[in-house]
Structure formats: structure tokens, C-alpha cells
C-alpha positions as CSV (number, residue, x, y, z in Angstrom):
1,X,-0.3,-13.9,0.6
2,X,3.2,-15.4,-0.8
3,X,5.7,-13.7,-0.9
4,X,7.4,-12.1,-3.9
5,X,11.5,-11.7,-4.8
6,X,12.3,-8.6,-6.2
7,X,11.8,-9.6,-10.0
8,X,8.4,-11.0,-9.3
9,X,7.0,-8.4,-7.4
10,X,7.8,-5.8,-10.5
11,X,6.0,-8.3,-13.1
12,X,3.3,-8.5,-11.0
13,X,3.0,-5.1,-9.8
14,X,3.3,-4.1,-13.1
15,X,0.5,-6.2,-14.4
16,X,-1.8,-5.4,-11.2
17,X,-1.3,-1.4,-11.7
18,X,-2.5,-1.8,-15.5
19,X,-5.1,-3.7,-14.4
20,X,-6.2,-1.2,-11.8
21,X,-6.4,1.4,-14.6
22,X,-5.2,4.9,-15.1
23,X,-4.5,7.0,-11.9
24,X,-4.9,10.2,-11.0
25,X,-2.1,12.9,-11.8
26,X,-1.0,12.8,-8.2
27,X,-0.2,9.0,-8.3
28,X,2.7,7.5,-8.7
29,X,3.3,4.8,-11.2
30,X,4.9,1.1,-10.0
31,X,8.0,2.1,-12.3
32,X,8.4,5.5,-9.8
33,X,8.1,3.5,-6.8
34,X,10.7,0.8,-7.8
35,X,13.0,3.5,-8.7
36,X,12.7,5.2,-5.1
37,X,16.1,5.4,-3.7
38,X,15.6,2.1,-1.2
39,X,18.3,1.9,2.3
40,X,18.2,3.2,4.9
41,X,17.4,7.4,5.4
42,X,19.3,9.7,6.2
43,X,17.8,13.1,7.5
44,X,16.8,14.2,4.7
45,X,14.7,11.3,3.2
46,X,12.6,8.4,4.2
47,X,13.9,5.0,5.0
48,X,10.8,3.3,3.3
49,X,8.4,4.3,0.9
50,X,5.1,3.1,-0.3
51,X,2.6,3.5,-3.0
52,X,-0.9,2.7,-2.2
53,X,-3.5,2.5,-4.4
54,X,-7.9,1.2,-4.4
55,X,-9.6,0.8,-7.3
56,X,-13.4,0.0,-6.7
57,X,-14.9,-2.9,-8.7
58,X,-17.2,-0.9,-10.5
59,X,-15.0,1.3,-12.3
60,X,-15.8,4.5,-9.7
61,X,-12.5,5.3,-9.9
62,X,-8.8,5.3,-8.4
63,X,-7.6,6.5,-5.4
64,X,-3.9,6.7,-4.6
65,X,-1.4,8.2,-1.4
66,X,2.0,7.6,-1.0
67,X,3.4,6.4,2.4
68,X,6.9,7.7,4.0
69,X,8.3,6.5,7.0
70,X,9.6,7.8,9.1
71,X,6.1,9.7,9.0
72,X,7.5,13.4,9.2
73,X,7.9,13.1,5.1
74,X,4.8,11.1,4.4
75,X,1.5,12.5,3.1
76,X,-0.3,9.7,4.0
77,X,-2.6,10.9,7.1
78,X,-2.5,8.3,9.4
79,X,1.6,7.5,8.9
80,X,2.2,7.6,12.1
81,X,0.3,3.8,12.9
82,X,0.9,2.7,9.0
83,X,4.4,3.4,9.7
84,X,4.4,1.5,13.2
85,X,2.5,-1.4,12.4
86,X,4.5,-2.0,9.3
87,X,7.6,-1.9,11.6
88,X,6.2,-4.8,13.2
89,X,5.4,-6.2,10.3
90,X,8.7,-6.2,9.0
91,X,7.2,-4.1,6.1
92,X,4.7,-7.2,4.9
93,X,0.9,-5.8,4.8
94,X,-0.2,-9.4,5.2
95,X,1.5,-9.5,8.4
96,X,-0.4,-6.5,9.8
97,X,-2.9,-7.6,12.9
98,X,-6.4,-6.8,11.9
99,X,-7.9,-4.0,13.7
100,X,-11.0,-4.8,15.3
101,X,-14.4,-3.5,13.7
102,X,-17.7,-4.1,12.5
103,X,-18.1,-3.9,8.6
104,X,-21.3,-4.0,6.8
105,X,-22.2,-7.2,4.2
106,X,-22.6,-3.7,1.3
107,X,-20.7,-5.8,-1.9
108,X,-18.9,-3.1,-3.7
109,X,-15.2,-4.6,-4.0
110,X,-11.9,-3.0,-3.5
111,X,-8.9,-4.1,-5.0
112,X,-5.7,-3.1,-3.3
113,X,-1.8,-2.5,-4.4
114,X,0.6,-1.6,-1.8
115,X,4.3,-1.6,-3.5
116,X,7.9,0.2,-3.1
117,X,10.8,-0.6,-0.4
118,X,10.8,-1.1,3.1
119,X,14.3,-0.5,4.5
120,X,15.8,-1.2,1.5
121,X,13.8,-4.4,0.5
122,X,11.3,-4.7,-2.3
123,X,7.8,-5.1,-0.6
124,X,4.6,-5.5,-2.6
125,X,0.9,-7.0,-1.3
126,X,-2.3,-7.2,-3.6
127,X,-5.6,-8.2,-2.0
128,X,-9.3,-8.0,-3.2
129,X,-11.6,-7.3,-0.5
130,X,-15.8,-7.5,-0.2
131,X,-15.7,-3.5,0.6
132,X,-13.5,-0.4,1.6
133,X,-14.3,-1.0,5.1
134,X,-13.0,-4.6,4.9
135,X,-10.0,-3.6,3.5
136,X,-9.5,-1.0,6.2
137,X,-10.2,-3.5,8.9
138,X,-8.2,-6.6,7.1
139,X,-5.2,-4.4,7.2
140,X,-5.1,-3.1,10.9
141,X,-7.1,0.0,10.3
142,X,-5.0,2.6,9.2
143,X,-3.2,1.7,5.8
144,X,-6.4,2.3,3.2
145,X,-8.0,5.1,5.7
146,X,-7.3,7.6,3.5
């Protein structure tokens, strides 16, 4: 995956999110997450926030959680291990190790949008992926459990 400068990564998120279709009411849209108040957080509020979204191929639907870390605020279920591996990561998704597993060859493709700030910095990854177990796996095997 390249990565985007701050400018690019809101014209493509953009373009990705309307392409990914409407969301459900609990979603967030790409112009929410960009205005997130990015830095770093204090006790009150998360020093990096995420919107994550998968959109299935055949038009099933949208599903959508949004990431906090530290992982006390985050209603993402496995924030804990999102949150560390992104650490490691320096907040890039195509950094993350891939987790080891065993997927099926089932075609039903995902596509992915991950997009908001990581300590202050504009972060944004987009992948396509054979199914949702790829995708799960690809990414180190917690950020699209949900």
C-alpha cells in the first residue's frame, strides 16, 4: 500500500467511503473522522482514533466500528491488540504482521477502509480482500474481527 499525505488521503477516503455506500446510523462519516481532534490525549480523550469500515462485494451491506486508543475509550472489541499492533505499526495497517490462520478459498469479497489520526497524523489504508476471513488474517487478526 503507498502511502498518502494528508490531502490525498481525504480525496481518496472520500471517494472510497461513497463508493462503499451508505452506512449505518452508528457510522461515522470520513468528514467526522478527519475532524477528530488529532495529538496527543490527555485523560480524557483518546490519542488516536479510527474509523473502520467492510462492505461485502455483493451489496450485503456495511459494517462499521470505530477504534480508540488508548482502548479504555474505544468500542471496538478487541482494542486492546488493534491498539498494540498499530503501535508497532506506527499506526500504518499495511505494516501490521499477519496473524497466522487458515482461510477458506469461499469468494465473497471484502472491501476495507480504515481512516482518522494516529497520534496526531492522518492515517488512511484501503484494501480489497478474497473474503472476511482474509481480511482478518491479512491484518494481524484483530482489526476487522468485529
Amino acid at each position: 500500500m503507498k502511502k498518502l499525505t494528508a490531502a490525498g488521503a481525504a480525496i481518496v477516503g472520500a471517494s472510497a467511503l461513497l463508493a462503499l455506500g451508505s452506512a449505518p446510523a452508528h457510522a461515522m462519516s470520513f468528514q467526522q473522522v478527519h475532524s477528530m481532534p488529532a495529538g496527543p490525549g490527555g485523560a480524557d480523550r483518546p490519542h488516536s482514533q479510527m474509523m473502520i469500515r467492510i462492505a461485502s462485494s455483493n451489496g450485503e451491506g456495511v459494517e462499521a466500528m470505530t477504534l480508540s486508543c488508548p482502548q479504555e475509550s474505544s468500542e471496538h472489541p478487541n482494542a486492546a491488540a488493534v491498539c498494540d499492533q498499530l503501535e508497532r505499526a506506527e499506526g500504518h495497517v499495511d505494516a501490521i504482521e499477519a496473524a497466522d490462520g487458515l482461510c477458506t478459498k469461499e469468494y465473497a469479497p471484502v472491501h476495507v477502509v480504515v481512516a482518522g489520526h494516529w497520534h496526531g497524523t492522518p492515517r488512511f489504508f484501503m484494501g480489497t480482500y478474497g473474503n472476511r476471513c482474509e481480511a482478518v488474517v491479512q491484518t494481524g487478526g484483530a482489526l476487522f474481527d468485529f
